[in-house]
Backbone bond lengths (Angstrom), bond angles and torsions (degrees), N, CA, C in turn:
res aa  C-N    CA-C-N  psi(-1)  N-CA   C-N-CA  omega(-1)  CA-C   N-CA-C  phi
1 X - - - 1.453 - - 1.525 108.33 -
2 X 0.998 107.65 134.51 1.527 116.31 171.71 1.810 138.04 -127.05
3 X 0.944 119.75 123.89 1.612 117.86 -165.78 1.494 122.43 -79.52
4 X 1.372 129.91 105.41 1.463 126.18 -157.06 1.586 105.35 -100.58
5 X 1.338 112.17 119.05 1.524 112.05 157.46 1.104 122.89 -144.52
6 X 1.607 105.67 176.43 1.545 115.05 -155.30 1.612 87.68 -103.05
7 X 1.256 144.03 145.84 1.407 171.13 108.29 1.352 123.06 -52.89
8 X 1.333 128.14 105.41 1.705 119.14 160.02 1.478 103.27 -122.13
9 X 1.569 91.84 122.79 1.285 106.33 -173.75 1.558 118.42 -138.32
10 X 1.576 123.75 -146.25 1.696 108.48 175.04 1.830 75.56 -135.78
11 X 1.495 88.08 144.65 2.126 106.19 175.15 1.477 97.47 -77.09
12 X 1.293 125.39 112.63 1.683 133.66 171.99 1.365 112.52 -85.61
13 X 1.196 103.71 -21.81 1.784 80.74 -179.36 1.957 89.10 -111.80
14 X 1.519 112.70 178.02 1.197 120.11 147.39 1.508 123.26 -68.04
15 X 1.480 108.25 135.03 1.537 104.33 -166.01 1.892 104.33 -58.91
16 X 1.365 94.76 -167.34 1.694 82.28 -176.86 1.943 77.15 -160.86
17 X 1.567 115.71 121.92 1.059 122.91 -168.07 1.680 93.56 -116.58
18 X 1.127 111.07 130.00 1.794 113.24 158.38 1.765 106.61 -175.22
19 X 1.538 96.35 170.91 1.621 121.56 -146.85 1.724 83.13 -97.48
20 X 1.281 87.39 143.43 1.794 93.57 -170.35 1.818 88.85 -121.21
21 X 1.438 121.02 155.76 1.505 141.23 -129.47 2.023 81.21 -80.09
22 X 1.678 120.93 -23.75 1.289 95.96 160.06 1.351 145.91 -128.42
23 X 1.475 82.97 64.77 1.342 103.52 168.69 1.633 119.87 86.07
24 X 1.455 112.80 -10.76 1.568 128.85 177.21 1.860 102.73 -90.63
25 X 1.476 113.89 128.79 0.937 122.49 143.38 1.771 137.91 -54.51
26 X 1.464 115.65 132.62 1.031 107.97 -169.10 1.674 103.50 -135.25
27 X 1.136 111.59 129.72 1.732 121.96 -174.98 1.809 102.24 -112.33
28 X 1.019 99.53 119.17 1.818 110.69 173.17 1.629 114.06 -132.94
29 X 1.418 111.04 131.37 1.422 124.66 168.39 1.490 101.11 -152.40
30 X 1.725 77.88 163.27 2.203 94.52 178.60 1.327 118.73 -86.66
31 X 0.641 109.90 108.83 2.032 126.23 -171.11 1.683 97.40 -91.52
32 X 1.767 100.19 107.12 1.823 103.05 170.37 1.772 116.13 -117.98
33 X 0.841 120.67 104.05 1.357 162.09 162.86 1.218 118.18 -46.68
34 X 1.496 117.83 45.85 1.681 124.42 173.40 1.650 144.14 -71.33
35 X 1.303 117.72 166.81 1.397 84.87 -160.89 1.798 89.88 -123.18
36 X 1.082 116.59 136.26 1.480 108.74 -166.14 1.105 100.61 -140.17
37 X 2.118 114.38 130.05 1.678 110.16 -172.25 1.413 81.43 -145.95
38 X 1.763 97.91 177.42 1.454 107.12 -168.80 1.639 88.91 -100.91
39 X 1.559 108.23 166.24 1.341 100.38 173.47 1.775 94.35 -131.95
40 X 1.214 106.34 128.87 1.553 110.39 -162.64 1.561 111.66 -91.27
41 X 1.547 113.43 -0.71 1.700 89.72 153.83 1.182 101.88 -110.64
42 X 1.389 146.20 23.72 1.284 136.93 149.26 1.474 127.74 -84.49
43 X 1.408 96.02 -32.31 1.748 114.25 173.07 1.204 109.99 73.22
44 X 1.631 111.51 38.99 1.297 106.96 176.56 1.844 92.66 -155.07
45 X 1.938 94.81 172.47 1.545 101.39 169.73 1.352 92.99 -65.13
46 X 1.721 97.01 -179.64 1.171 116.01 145.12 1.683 110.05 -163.24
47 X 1.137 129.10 169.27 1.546 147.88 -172.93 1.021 92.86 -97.20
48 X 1.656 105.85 132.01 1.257 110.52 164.10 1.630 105.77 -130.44
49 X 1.120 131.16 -145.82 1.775 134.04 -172.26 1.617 90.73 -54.47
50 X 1.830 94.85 149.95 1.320 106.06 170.84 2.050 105.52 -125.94
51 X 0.911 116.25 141.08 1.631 114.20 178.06 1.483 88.45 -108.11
52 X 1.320 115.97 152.20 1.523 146.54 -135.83 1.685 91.04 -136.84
53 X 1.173 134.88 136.19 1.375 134.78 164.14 1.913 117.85 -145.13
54 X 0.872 132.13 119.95 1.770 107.07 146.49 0.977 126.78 -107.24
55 X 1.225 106.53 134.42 1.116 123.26 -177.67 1.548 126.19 -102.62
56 X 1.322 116.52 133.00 1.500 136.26 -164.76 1.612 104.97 -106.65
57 X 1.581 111.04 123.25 1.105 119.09 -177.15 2.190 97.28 -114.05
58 X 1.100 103.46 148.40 1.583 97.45 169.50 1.273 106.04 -139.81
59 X 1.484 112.33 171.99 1.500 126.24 176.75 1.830 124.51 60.68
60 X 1.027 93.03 -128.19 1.671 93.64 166.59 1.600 119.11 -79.38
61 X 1.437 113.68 -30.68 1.585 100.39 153.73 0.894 145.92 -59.82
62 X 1.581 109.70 -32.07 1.405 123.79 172.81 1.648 114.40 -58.74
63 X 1.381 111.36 -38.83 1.574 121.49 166.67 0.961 110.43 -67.19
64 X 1.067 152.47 -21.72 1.226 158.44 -175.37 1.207 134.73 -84.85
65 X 1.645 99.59 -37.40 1.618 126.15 176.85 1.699 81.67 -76.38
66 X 1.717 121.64 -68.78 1.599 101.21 -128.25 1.536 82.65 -79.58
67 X 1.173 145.31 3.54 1.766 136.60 154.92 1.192 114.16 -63.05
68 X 0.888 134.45 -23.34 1.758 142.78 -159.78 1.429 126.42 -112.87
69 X 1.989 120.76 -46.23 0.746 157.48 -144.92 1.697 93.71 -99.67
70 X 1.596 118.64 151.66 1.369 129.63 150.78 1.022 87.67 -164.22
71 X 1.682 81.54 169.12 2.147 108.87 167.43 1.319 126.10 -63.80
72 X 1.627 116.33 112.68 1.494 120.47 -166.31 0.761 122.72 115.46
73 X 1.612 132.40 -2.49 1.414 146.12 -172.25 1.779 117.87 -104.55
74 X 1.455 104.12 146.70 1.906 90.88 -162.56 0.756 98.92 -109.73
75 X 1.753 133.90 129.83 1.146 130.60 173.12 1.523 138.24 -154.55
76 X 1.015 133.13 140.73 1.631 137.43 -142.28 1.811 89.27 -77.11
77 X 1.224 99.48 134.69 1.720 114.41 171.35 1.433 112.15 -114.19
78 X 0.952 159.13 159.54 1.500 147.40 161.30 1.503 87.67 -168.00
79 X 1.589 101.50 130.94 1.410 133.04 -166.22 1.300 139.28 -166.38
80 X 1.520 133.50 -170.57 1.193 116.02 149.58 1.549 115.28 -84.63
81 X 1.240 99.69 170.36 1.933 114.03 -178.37 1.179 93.00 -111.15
82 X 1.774 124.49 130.88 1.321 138.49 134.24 0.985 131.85 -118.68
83 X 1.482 124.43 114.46 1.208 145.70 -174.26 1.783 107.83 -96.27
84 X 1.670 105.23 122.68 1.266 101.76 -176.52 1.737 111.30 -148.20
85 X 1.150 94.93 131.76 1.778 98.77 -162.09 1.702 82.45 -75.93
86 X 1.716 111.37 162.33 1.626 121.63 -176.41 1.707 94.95 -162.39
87 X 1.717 110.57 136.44 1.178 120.95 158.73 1.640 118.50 -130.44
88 X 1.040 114.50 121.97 1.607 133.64 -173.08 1.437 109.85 -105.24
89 X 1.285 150.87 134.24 1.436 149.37 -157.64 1.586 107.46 6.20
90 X 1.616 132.73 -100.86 1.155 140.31 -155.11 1.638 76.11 -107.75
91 X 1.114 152.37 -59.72 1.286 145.39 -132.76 1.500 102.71 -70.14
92 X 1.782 111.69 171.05 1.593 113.53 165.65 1.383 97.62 -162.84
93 X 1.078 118.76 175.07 1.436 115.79 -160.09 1.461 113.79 171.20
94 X 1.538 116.78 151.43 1.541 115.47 166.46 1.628 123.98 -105.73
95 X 1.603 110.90 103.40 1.498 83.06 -171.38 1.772 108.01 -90.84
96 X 1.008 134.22 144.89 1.487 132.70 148.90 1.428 120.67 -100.05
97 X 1.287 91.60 164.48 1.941 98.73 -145.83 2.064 72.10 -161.01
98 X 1.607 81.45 155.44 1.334 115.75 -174.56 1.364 117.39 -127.49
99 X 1.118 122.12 103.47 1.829 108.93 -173.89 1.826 98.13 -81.99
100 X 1.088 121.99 129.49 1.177 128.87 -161.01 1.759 90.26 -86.65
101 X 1.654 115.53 151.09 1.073 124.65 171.33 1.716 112.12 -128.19
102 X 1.511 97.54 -23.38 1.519 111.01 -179.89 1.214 114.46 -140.91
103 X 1.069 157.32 172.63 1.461 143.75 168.75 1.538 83.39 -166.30
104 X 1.598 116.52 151.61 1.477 150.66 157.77 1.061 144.36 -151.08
105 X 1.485 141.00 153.87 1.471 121.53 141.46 1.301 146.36 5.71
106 X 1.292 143.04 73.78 1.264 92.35 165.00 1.326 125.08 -94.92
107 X 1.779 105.63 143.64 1.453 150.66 -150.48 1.627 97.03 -67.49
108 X 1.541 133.09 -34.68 1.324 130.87 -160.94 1.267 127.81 -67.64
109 X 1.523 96.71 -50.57 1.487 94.52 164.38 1.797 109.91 -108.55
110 X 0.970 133.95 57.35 1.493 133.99 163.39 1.493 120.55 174.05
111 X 1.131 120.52 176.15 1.260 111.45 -176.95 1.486 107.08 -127.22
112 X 1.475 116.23 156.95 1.983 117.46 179.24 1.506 91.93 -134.01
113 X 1.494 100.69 165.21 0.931 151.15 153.05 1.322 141.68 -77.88
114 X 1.718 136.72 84.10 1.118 108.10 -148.59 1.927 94.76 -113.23
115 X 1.359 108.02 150.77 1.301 136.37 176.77 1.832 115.40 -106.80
116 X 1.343 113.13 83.81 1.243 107.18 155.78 1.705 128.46 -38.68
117 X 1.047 127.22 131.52 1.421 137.65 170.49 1.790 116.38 -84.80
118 X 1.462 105.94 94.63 1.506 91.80 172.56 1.756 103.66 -94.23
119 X 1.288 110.00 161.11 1.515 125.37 -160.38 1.701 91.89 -110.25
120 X 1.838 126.88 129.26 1.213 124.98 174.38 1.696 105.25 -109.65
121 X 1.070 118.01 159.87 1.755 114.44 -174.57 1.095 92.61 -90.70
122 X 1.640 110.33 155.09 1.498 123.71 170.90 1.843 105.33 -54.71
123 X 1.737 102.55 141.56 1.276 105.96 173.06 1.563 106.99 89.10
124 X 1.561 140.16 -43.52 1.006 120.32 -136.42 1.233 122.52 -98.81
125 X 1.664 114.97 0.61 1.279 123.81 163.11 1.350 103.92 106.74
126 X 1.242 141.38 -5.36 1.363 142.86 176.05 1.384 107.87 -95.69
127 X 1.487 96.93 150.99 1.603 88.63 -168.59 1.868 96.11 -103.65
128 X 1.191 108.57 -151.18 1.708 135.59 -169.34 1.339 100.79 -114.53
129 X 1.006 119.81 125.54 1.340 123.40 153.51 1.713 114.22 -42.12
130 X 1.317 116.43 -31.10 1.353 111.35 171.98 1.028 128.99 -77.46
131 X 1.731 110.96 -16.58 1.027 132.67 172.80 1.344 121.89 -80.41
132 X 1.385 129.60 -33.77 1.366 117.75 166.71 1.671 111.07 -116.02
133 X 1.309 101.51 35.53 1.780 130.84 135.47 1.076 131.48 -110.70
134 X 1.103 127.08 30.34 1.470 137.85 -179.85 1.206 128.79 -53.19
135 X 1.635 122.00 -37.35 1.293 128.32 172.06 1.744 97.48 -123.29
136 X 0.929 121.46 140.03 1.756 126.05 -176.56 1.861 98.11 -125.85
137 X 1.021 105.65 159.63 1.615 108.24 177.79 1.640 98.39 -114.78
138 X 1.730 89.39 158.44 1.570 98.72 175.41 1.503 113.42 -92.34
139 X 1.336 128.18 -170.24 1.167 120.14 154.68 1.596 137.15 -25.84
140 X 1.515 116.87 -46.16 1.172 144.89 150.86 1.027 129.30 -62.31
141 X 1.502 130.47 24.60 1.358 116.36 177.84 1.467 121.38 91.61
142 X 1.607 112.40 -76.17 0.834 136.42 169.39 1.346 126.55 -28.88
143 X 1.681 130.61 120.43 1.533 144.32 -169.79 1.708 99.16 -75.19
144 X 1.488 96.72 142.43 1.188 89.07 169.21 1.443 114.20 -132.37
145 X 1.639 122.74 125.12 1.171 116.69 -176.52 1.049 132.56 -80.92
146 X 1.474 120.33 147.13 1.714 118.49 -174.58 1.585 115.32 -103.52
147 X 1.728 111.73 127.85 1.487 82.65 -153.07 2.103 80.41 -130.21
148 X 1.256 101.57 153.54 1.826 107.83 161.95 0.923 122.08 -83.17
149 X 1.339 138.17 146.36 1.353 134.54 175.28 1.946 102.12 -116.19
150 X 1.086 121.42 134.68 1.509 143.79 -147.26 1.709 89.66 -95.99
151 X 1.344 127.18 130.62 1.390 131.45 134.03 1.256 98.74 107.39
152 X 1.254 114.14 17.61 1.770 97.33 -171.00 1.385 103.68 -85.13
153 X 1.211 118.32 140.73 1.484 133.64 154.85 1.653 126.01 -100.44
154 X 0.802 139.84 94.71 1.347 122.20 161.94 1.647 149.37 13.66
155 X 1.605 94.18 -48.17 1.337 111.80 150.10 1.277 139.08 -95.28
156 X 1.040 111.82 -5.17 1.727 126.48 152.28 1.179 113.63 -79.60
157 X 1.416 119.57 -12.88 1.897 123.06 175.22 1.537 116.72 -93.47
158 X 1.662 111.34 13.46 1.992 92.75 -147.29 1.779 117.19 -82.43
159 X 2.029 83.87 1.90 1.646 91.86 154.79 1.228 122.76 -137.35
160 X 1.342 131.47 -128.67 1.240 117.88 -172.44 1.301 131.93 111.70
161 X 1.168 100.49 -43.53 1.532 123.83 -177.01 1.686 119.64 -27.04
162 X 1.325 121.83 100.21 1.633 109.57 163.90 0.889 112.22 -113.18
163 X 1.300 110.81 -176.69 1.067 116.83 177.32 1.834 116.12 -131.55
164 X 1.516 114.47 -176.83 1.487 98.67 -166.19 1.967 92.19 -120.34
165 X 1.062 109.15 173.22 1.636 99.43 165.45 1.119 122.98 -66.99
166 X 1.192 116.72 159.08 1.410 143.87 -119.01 1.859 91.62 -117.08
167 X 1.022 133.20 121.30 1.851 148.94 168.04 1.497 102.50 -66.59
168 X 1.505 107.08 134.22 1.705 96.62 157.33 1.787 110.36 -114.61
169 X 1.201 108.97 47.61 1.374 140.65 -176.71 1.608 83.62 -105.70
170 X 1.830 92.38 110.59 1.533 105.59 153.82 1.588 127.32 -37.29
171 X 1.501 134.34 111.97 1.189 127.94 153.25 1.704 91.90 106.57
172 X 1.168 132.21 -5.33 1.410 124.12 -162.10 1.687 97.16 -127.67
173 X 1.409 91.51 93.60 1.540 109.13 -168.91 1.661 114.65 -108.25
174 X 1.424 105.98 114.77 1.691 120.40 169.14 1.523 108.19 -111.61
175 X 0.857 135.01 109.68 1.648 136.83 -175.44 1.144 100.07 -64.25
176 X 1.535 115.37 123.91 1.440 118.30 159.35 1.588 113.53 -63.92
177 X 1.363 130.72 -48.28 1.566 117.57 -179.39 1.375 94.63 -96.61
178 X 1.053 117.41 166.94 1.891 132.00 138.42 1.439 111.96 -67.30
179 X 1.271 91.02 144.16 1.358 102.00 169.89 1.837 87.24 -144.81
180 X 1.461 101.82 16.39 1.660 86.61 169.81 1.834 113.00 -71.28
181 X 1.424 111.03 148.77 1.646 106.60 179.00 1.031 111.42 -95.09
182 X 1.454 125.62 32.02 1.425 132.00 163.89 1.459 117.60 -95.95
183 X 1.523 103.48 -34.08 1.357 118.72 157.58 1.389 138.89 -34.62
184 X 1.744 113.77 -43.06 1.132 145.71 -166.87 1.754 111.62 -83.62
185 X 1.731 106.73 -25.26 1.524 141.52 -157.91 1.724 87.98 -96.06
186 X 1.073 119.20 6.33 1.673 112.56 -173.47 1.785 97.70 -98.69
């Protein structure tokens, strides 16, 4: 049995995309999930608890996420939930992890662009839509490259976690510190 939910949150780490020994791609980043309200005799936001997640993208999502995806960006997850107790020398800990089933935008504060993926057969001379999208521009003009990062394991990742600066845009929450407890695991 498994428990499915939706998450909108901001991606804290840079995704980290690589080919696992069968042959499936796998995309993982730390998804933090804050809760941010105004407090009306202060007259200001403020941060309150943040929940900590990574989230695991595979297959064609996983390509998809680490093409699409960076650090600082908000975006809807909906998945399974795994919750898994872990002890490493003196330490112990719960990590949860999200097997991603959908991943997106979120639409509130920004706007996307979406690019269907058509698939060409080996040999036949047609290209990929990814392929003659290879470099996409941002708002600015400006190309943005998509790059892999080599060797990652999972358990060489189980912290890490940063974060990016912090919005004073109602509801659009980047934690200035961690308070992830993966952080603490370094």
């Amino acid at each position: 049995m498994s428990t499915t939910v939706s998450v909108v949150g901001t991606v804290a780490t840079e995704p980290k995309t690589v080919t696992l020994p069968s042959g499936a791609e796998l995309c993982t980043f730390r998804l933090a999930d804050g809760e941010r309200r105004y407090d009306a005799e202060k007259k200001e936001w403020i941060d309150g608890h943040t929940n900590w997640f990574t989230v695991n993208a595979f297959r064609a999502l996983a390509t998809h996420a680490g093409e699409s995806l960076s650090k600082g960006d908000r975006v809807i997850v909906a998945g399974r939930l795994r919750v898994k107790q872990w002890e490493k020398d003196e330490r112990s800990g719960t990590a949860v992890e999200i097997d991603a089933d959908a991943l997106g935008p979120e639409l509130r504060w920004g706007t996307s662009v979406f690019t269907k993926r058509t698939h060409a057969k080996q040999g036949s001379g047609a290209t990929t839509a990814s392929q003659s999208n290879a470099a996409r521009a941002d708002d600015s003009g400006a190309e943005l490259a998509v790059s892999e990062e080599a060797g990652f394991t999972p358990e060489a990742d189980a912290g890490g976690a940063t974060t990016a600066e912090s919005s004073s845009s109602p509801g659009w929450f980047v934690p200035e510190t961690s308070d992830d407890p993966f952080d603490a695991a370094e």
